[in-house]
Structures are given as structure tokens and as C-alpha cells.
C-alpha positions in Angstrom: 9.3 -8.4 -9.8 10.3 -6.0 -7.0 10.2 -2.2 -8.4 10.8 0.9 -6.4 8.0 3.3 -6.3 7.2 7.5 -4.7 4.2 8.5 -2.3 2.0 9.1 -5.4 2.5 5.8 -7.4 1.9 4.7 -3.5 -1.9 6.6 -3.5 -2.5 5.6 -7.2 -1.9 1.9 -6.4 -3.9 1.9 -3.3 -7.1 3.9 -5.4 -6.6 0.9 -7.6 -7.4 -1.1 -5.1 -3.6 -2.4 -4.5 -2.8 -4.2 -1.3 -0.4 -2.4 1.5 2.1 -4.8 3.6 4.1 -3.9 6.3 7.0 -6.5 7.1 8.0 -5.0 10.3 8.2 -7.2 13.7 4.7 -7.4 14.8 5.2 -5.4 17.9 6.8 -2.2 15.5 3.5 -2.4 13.4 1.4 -2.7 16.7 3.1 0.5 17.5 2.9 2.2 14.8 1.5 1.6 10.9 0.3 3.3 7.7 -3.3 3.4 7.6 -4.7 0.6 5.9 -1.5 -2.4 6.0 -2.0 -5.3 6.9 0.7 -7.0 8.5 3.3 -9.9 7.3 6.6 -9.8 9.0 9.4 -9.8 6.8 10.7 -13.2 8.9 7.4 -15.0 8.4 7.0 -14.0 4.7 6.2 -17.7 2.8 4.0 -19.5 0.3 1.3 -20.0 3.5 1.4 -15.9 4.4 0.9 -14.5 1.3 -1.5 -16.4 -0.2 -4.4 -14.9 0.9 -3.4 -11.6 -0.4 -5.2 -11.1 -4.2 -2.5 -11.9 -6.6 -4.1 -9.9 -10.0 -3.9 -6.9 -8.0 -0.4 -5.0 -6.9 1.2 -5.5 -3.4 2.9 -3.0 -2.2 5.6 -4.2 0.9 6.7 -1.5 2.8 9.6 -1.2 6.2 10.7 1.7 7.8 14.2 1.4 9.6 15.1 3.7 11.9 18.7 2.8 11.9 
């Protein structure tokens, strides 16, 4: 279940070993990314894309829009 989180439930997550996605367009993320994300962009999120990520640990999905 989605839930929003702040920057330091961010760093506690990742110290836990949580996994950082970015669902921007590949060539935003190729740009520019937080340290650490991997990328799945939001248009190509399925079944197939995330199932390598390691489901008893959290994922945090993060997008910045500059609009």
C-alpha cells in the first residue's frame, strides 16, 4: 500500500536496506538521479519490471516533476 513518507523515513528505509526507484522517462533519470535508484519508468511499471526488486524489503518509488 502506497504511503507518503519525509527525507528521513527516506534515509532510515535506505539504512534498512530498502530499494530506491525512480519512474521517470529514462532519458530524465540518465540526466539526472538520486544516488543509488535504480530505474523503472512509470510507463513500463508491470508484473515483468518489478519482479526482480526484493519484495520483503520496502520500495521506495520516487518522480520529480518540474511542472
Amino acid at each position: 500500500m502506497p504511503t507518503a513518507i519525509d527525507k528521513s523515513e527516506v534515509q532510515r528505509l535506505l539504512e534498512l536496506g530498502a530499494s530506491l526507484i525512480e519512474v521517470l522517462p529514462s532519458k530524465e533519470y540518465e540526466k539526472e538521479h538520486l544516488p543509488g535508484a535504480s530505474n523503472i519508468p512509470l510507463t513500463k511499471c508491470t508484473h515483468h519490471t518489478t519482479a526482480a526488486l526484493q519484495h520483503d524489503r520496502p520500495v521506495i518509488v520516487y518522480c520529480y516533476d518540474m511542472q
